[in-house]
C-alpha positions in Angstrom: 87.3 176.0 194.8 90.5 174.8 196.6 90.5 172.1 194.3 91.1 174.6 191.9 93.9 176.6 193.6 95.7 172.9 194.9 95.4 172.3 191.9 97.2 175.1 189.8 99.5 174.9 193.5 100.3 171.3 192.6 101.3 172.2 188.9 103.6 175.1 190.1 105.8 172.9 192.0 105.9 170.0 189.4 107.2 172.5 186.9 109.8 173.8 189.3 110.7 170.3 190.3 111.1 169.4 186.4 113.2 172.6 185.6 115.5 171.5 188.8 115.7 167.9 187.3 116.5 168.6 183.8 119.2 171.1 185.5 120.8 168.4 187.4 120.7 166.2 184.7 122.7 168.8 182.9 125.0 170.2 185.3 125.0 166.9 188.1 124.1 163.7 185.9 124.9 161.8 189.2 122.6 163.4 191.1 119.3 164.0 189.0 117.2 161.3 190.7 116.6 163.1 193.8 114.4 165.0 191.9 112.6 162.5 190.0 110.2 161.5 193.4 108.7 165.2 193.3 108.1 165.5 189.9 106.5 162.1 189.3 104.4 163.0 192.9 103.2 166.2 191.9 102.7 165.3 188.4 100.4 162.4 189.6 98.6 165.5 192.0 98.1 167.6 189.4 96.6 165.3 187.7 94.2 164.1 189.7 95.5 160.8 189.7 96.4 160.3 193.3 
């Protein structure tokens, strides 16, 4: 079961991450890579693939 909620956990954050990049690369072009570690990371966790 907490493989389950980390999981769903690790999903939550990768779509906050993504909705913070795509803002940055809107608003900050510059500056939208620091974002890119977190939701590569957490896209690879929610997947299962790391």
């Amino acid at each position: 079961m907490e493989t389950k909620s980390s999981t769903l956990l690790d999903w939550v954050i990768f779509l906050i991450s993504l909705v913070a990049m795509i803002a940055l690369l809107k608003f900050a072009t510059p500056w939208f890579w620091l974002a890119l570690p977190f939701v590569t990371t957490y896209l690879a966790k929610a997947l299962n693939a790391m």
